[in-house]
C-alpha atoms as a printed R data frame, in Angstrom:
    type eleno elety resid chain resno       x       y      z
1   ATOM     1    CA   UNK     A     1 145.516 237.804 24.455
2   ATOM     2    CA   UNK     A     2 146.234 236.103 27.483
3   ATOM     3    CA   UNK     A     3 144.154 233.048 26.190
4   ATOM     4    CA   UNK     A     4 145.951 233.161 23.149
5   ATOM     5    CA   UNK     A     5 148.905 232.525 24.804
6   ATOM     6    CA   UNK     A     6 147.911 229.397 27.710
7   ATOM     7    CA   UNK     A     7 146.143 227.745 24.534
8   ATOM     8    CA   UNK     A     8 149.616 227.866 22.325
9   ATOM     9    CA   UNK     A     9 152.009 226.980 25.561
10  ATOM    10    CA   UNK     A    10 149.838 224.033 26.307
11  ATOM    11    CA   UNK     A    11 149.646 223.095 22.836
12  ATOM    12    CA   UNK     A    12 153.905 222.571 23.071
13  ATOM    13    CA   UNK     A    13 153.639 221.214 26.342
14  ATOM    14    CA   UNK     A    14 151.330 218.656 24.910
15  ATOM    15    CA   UNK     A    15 153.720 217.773 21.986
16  ATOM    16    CA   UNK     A    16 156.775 218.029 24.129
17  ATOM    17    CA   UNK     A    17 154.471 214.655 26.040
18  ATOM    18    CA   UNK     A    18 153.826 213.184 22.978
19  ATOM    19    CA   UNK     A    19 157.395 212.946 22.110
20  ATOM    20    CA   UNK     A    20 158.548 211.839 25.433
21  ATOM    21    CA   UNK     A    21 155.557 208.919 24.994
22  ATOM    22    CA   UNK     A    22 157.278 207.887 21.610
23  ATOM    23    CA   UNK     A    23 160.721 207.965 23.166
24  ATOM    24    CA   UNK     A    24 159.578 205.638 25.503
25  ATOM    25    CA   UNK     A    25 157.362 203.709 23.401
26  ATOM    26    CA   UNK     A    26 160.443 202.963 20.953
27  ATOM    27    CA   UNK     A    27 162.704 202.338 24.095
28  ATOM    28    CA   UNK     A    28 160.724 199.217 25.263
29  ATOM    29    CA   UNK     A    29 160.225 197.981 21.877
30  ATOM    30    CA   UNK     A    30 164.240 198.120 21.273
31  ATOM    31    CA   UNK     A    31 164.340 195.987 25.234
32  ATOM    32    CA   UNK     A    32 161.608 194.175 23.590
33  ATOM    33    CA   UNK     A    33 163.803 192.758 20.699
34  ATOM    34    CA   UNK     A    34 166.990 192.233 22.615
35  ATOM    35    CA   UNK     A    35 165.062 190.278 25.166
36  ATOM    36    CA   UNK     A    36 163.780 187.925 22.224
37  ATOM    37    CA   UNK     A    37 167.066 187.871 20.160
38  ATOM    38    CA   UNK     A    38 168.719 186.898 23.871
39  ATOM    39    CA   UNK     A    39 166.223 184.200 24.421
40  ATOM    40    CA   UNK     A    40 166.965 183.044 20.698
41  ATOM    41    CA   UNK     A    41 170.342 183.007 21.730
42  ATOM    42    CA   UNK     A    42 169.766 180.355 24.158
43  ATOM    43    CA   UNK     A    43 167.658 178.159 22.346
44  ATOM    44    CA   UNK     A    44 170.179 178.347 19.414
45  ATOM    45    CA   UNK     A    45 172.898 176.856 22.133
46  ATOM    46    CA   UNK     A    46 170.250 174.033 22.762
47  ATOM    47    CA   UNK     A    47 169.926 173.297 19.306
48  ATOM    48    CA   UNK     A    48 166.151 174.328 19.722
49  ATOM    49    CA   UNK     A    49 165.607 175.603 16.568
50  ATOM    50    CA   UNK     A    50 162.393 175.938 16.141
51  ATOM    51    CA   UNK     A    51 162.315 177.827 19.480
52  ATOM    52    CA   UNK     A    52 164.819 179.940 18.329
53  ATOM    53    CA   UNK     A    53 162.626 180.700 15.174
54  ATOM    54    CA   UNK     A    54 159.538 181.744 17.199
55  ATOM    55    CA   UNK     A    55 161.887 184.495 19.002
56  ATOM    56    CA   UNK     A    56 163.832 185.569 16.045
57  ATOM    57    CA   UNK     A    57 160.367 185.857 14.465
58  ATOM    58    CA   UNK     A    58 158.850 187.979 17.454
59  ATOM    59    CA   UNK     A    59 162.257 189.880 17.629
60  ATOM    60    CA   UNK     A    60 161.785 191.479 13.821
61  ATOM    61    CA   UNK     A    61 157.874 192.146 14.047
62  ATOM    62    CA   UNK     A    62 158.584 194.393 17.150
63  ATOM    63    CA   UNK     A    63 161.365 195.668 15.447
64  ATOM    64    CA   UNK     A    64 159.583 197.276 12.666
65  ATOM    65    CA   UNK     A    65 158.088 199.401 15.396
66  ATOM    66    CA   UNK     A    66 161.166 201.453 15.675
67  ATOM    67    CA   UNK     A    67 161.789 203.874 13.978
68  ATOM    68    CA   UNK     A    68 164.143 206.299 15.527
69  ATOM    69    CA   UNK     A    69 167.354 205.344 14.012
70  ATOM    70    CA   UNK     A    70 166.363 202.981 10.537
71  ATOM    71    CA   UNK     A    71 169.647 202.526  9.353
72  ATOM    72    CA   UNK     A    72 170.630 200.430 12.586
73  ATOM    73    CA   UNK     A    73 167.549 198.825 12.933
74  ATOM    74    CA   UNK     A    74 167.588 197.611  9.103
75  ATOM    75    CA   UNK     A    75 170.985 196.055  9.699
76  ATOM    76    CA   UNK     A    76 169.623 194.413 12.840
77  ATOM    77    CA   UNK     A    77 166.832 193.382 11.047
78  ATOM    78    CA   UNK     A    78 168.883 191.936  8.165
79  ATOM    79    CA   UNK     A    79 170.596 189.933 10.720
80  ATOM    80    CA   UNK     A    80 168.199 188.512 12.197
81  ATOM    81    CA   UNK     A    81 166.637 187.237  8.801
82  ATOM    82    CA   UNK     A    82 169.707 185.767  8.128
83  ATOM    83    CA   UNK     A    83 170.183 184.116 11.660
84  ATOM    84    CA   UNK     A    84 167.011 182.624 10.886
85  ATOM    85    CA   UNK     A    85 168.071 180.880  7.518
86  ATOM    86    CA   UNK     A    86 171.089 179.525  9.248
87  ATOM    87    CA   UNK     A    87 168.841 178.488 12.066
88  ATOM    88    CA   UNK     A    88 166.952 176.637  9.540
89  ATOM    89    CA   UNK     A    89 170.153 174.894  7.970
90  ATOM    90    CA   UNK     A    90 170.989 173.926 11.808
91  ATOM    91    CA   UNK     A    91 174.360 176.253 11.714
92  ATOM    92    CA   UNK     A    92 174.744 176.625 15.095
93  ATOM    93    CA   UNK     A    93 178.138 178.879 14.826
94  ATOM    94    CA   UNK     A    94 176.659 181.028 12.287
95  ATOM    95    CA   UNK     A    95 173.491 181.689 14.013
96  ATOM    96    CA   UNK     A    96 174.944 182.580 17.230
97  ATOM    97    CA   UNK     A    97 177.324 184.816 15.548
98  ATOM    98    CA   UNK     A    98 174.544 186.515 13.546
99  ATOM    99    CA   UNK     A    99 172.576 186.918 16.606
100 ATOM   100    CA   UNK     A   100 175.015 188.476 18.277
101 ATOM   101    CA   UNK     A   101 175.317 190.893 15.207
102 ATOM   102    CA   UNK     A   102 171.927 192.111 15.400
103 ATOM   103    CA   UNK     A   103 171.908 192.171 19.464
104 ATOM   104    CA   UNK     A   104 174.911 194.660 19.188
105 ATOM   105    CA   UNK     A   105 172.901 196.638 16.492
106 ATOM   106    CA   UNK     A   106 169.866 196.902 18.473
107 ATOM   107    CA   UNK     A   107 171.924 197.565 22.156
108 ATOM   108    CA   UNK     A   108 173.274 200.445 19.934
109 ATOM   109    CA   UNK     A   109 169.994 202.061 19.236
């Protein structure tokens, strides 16, 4: 009986980890984006657009990592497609502001 019962409280112990891990996991992949969509933001202020594209581009692939609130990270997401299409028309204004849009979405998460 006694077996019974170290097996089952390390089994929760070892989930309880697992979770933590994911917590973090989704955590650095949220710092991830808003490091890229910052960096975007620069090169967007240089008129670097292409630069700009490269982050924007890194910024949604390690976004589809998290999933812990997908409703926020959508609209981020959706933002940063967008700042990319204005990147590519060479709207400076509307691309900063849409960056900006989808850093305050993924700060939020």
């Amino acid at each position: 009986m006694n077996l019974i019962k170290k097996a089952v409280l390390t089994f929760f112990m070892a989930m309880s980890l697992g979770a933590t891990n994911v917590a973090f996991a989704e955590d650095a992949k949220a710092t991830e984006v808003i490091a890229h969509i910052e960096a975007a933001l620069g090169e967007v202020e240089k008129n670097d657009f292409n630069a700009a594209y490269l982050h924007e581009k890194a910024a949604r692939e390690a976004s589809e990592q998290i999933t812990s609130n997908e409703a926020v990270a959508k609209q981020g997401y959706q933002s940063l497609i967008q700042a990319q299409i204005l990147g590519k028309k060479a709207e400076t204004e509307k691309a900063t502001a849409e960056l900006n849009k989808a850093l305050g979405f993924y700060k939020s998460l």
